[in-house]
KEMAR-428852 format. One record per residue (C-alpha): x negated, y, z negated. Coordinates in steps of 0.2 Angstrom, whole numbers, padded with zeros to 4 digits, always signed. Each point is the difference from the previous one (the first is absolute). Example, Ala and Ser with C-alpha at 12.3 -4.5 7.8 and 13.67 -1.06 7.14 Angstrom:
<mardrens>
-0062-0022-0039
-0006+0017+0003
</mardrens>
This chain:
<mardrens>
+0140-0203+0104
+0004-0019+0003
+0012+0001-0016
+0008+0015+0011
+0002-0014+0014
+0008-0014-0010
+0014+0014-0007
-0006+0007-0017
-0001+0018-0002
-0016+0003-0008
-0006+0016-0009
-0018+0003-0006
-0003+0013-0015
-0018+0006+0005
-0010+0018-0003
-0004+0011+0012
-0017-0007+0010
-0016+0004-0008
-0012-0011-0002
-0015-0001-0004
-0002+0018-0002
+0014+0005-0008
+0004+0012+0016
+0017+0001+0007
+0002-0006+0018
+0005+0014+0011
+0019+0000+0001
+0005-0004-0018
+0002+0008-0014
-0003-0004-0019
+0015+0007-0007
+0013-0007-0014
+0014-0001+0012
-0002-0019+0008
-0004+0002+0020
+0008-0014+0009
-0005-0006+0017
+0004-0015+0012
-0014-0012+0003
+0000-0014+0012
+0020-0002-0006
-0005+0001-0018
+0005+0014-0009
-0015+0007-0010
+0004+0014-0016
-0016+0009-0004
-0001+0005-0018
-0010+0013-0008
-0017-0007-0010
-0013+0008-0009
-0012+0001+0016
-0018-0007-0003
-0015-0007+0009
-0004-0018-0002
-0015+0004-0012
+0001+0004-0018
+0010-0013-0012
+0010+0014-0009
+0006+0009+0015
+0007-0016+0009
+0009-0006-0016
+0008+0016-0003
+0005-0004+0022
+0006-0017-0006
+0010+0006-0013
+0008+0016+0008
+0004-0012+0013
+0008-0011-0009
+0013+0013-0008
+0001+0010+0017
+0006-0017+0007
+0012-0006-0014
+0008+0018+0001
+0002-0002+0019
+0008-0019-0002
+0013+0008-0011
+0009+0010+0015
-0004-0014+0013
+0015-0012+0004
-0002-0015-0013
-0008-0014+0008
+0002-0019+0002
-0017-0003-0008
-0016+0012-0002
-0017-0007+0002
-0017+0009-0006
-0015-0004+0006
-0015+0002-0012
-0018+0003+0005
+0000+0009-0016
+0013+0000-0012
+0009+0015+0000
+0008-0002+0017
+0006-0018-0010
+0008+0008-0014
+0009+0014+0010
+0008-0015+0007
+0002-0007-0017
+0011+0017-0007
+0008+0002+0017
+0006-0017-0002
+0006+0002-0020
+0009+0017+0006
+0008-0007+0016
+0005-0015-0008
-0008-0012+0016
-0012-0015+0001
-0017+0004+0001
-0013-0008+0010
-0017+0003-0003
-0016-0003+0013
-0018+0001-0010
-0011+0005+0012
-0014+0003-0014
-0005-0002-0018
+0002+0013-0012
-0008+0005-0010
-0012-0012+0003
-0007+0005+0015
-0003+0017-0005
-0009-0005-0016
-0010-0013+0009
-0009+0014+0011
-0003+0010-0015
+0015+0013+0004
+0006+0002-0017
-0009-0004-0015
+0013+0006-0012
+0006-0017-0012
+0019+0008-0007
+0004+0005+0019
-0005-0017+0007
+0009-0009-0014
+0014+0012+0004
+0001-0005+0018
-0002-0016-0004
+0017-0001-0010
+0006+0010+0014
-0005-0013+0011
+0007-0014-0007
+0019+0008-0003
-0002+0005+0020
-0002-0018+0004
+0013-0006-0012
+0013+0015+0006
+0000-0008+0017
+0015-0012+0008
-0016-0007+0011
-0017+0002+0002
-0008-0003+0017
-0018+0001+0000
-0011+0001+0015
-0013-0013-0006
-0002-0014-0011
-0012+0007-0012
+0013+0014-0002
+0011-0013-0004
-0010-0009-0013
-0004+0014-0006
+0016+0008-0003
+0006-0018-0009
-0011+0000-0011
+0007+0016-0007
+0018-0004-0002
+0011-0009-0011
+0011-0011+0004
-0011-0005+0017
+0013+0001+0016
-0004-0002+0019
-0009+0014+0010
+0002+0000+0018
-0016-0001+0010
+0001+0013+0016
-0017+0005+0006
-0003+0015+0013
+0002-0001+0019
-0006+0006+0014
+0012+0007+0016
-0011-0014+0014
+0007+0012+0013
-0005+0014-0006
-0019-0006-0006
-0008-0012+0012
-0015-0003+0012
-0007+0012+0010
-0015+0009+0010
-0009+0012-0014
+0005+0019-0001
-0015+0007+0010
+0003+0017-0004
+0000-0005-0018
-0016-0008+0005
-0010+0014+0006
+0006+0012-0012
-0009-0008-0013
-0014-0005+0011
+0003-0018-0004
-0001-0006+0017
-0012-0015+0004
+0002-0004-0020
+0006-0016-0010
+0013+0010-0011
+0005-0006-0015
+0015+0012-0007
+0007+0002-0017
+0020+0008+0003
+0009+0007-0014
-0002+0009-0017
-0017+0003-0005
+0003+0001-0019
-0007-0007-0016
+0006-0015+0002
-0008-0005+0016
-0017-0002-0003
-0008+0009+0014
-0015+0004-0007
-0004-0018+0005
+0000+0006+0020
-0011+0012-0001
-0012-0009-0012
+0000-0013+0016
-0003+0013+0013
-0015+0005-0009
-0006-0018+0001
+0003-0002+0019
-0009+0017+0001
-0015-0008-0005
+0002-0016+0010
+0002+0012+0016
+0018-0005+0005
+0004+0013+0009
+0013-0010+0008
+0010+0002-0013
+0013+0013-0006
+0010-0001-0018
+0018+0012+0004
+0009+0007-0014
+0018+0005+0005
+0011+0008-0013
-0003+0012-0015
+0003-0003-0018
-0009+0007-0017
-0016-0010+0002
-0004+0005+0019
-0010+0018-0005
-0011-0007-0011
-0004-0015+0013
-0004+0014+0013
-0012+0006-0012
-0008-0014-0001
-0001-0006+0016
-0009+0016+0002
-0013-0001-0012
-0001-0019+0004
-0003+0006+0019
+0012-0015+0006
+0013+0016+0008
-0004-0007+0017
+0007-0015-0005
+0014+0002-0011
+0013+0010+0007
+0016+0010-0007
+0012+0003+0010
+0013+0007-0011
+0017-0003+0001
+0006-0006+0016
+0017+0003+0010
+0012-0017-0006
+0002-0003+0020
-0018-0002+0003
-0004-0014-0012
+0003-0013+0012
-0011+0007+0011
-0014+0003-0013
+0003-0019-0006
-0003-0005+0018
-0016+0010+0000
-0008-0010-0015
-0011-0014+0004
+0005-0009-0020
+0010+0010-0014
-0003-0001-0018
+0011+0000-0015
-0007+0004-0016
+0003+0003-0017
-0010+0002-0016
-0003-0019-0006
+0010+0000-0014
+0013-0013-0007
+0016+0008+0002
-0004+0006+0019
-0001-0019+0001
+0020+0000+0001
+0000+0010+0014
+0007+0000+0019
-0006+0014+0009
+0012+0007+0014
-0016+0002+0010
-0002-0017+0004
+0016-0006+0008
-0003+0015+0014
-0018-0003+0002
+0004-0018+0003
+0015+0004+0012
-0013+0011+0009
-0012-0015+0001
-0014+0007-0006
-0011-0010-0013
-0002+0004-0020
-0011+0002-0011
+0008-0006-0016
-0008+0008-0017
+0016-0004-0008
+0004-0012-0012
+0013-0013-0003
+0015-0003+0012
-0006+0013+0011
-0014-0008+0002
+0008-0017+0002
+0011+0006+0013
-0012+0005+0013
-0011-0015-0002
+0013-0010+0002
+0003+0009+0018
-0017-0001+0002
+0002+0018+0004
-0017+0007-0007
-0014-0002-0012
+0000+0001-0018
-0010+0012-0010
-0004+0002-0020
+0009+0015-0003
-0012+0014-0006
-0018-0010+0006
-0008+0009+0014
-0009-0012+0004
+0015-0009+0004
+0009+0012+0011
-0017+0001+0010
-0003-0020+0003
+0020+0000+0008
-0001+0016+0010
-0015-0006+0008
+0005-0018+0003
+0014+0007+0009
-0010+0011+0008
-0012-0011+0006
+0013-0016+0006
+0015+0011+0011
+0006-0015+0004
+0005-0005-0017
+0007+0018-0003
+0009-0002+0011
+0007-0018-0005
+0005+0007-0016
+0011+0015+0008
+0009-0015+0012
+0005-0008-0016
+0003+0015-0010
+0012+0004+0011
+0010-0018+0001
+0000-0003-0018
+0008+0017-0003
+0014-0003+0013
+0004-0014-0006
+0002+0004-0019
+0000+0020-0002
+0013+0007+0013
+0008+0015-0007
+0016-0004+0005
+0001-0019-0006
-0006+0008-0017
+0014+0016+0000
+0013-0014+0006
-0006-0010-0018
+0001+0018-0008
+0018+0008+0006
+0006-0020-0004
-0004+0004-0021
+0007+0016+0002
+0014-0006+0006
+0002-0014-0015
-0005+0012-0012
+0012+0012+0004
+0015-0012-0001
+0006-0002+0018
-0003-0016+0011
-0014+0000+0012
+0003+0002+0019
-0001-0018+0002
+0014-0003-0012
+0010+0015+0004
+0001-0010+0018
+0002-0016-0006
+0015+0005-0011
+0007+0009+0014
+0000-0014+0014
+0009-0011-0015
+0014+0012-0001
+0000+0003+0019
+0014+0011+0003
+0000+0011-0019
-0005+0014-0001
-0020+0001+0002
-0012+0001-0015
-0006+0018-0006
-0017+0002+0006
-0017-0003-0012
-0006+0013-0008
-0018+0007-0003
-0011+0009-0009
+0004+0018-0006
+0016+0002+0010
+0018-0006+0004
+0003-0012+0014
+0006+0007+0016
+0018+0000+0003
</mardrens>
């Protein structure tokens, strides 16, 4: 949308919505004939996929890869582009972008936004040496295929560098948060009672509850407070992922239901409300090395809420909300950790609060989504061999009364003429 506003024409190859169920959204349609739609002044082609639910590591590669050739099919019959970028939170989407690009014959950008297949062999998803060693070599010709990388994080970055040969630059873009659209206000009372949490310290978890994640962690904690009586408090789960039945279970046969909560999936509009409605927020993943490298998205809209974190995250994540003094740090994994900071900031509102105030300035300051997709359309722009909007203008005041420079182009699409 803000690439929309600086006069690229912008089209994003997607599948039809289903996640994480692997059930279509009421209103579309998984067919092989593309579905193209109109979103926010993006044009948006929906291509058929092998439909799955976010469980089962078979069934979401063979998503990944139908994907992959549903939207390298669909590219083929789209104008040709300026440049194309894929983004990669696993590596199929990266290398649709890769053959799109070969086919096309256009510069390629390509944004990591996770490490594969690290990360799914670090949380024991595939066991299988040949395919690991084969998405490996996959890996590594995705990265080299590219005209840039951008990563979202340093660790990516390092990460990646150490992989390729010769070494070259990697542009650093982390995510952002939209300040307008996520920041302070009175809690969501009716989200409250629903879920009889009023008059309780709540300390939400937001997102995917998968393998990954760790979770076992919270309800391991709520059985400890159980036992030290604290009532007061209230652990809230919101999301749903693979690992979220089996944690229900177990909160059951621990007898901490009352205290953890799952609340399922909830509506993308209320999630500013629900952040507004927790007392502290905690990001967690499992405490391995390689989730070390990670930025969570979650943090940058938690902070922009003001709402302190619990950080059982390693590594720059880490860094970066001590450094804003935006929350406490936990050991990722140790219950007795996540216990010790959720009552600290149970029992000291006042520094809860602190930590929101700051939360919320430092992320301002340094995380403002449209500063970052400015920096973004900017490589784009270069990479696709057309001068940026601040040159385009310099070049047209020097040459006054000529006729004016053709507009910057953008990703996946033509300027507009």
């Amino acid at each position: 949308m803000r690439w929309t506003r600086a006069g690229h024409d912008v089209t994003v190859v997607t599948c039809v919505p289903n996640c994480p169920d692997g059930v279509v959204f009421d209103g579309y349609r998984n067919r092989f004939r593309p579905q193209v739609e109109q979103v926010d002044g993006v044009r948006v082609v929906r291509v058929w996929t092998l439909v799955a639910p976010n469980a089962g590591t078979l069934r979401r590669i063979a998503n990944y890869v139908s994907y992959m050739l549903s939207a390298v099919l669909a590219s083929l019959w789209l104008p040709r582009p300026d440049v194309i970028v894929a983004t990669s939170p696993q590596f199929f989407c990266g290398w649709a972008g890769v053959l799109a690009a070969k086919f096309r014959r256009r510069p390629l950008v390509l944004e990591i936004r996770d490490i594969w297949p690290e990360s799914i062999e670090a949380v024991g998803a595939m066991r299988n040496r040949r395919l690991l060693r084969l998405l490996e070599w996959m890996e590594r010709r995705m990265y080299r295929a590219a005209d840039q990388i951008v990563a979202v994080g340093n660790g990516y970055r390092d990460n990646i560098l150490g992989k390729i040969e010769p070494r070259r630059p990697i542009e650093v873009i982390t995510n952002g948060v939209d300040l307008s659209l996520f920041a302070p206000r009175d809690p969501d009372r009716e989200f409250l009672r629903e879920w009889n949490l009023e008059g309780k310290f709540v300390c939400s978890y937001i997102g995917t509850i998968g393998m990954a994640h760790g979770l076992q962690v919270v309800v391991e904690a709520a059985r400890i407070l159980k036992e030290e009586k604290r009532d007061d408090i209230r652990f809230v789960l919101v999301g749903d992922g693979a690992d979220r039945k089996r944690l229900e279970e177990e909160a059951r046969r621990l007898g901490v239901d009352d205290m953890v909560v799952f609340t399922g999936r909830q509506p993308k509009q209320r999630m500013p409300g629900i952040l507004a409605s927790s007392d502290a927020c905690l990001i967690h993943l499992r405490g391995c090395e390689l989730f070390g490298t990670v930025i969570p998205s979650k943090i940058f809209e938690t902070m922009a809420m003001g709402r302190p974190i619990i950080m059982g995250v390693q590594g720059e994540a880490c860094d970066m909300v001590l450094d804003a003094d935006a929350g406490l740090e936990m050991e990722p994994d140790s219950v007795e950790s996540l216990v010790q900071c959720v009552e600290k900031l149970a029992d000291d509102p006042a520094s809860a609060f602190a930590h929101g105030t700051a939360a919320r300035a430092y992320v301002a300051e340094h995380f403002n989504r449209d500063r970052l997709a400015d920096r973004m359309r900017r490589v784009l722009e270069a990479v696709g061999g057309r001068p940026t909007r601040e040159a385009a203008v310099e070049a047209e005041a020097t040459v006054a009364e000529e006729q004016p420079a053709e507009p910057p182009v953008g990703a996946m699409g033509r300027s507009r003429r």
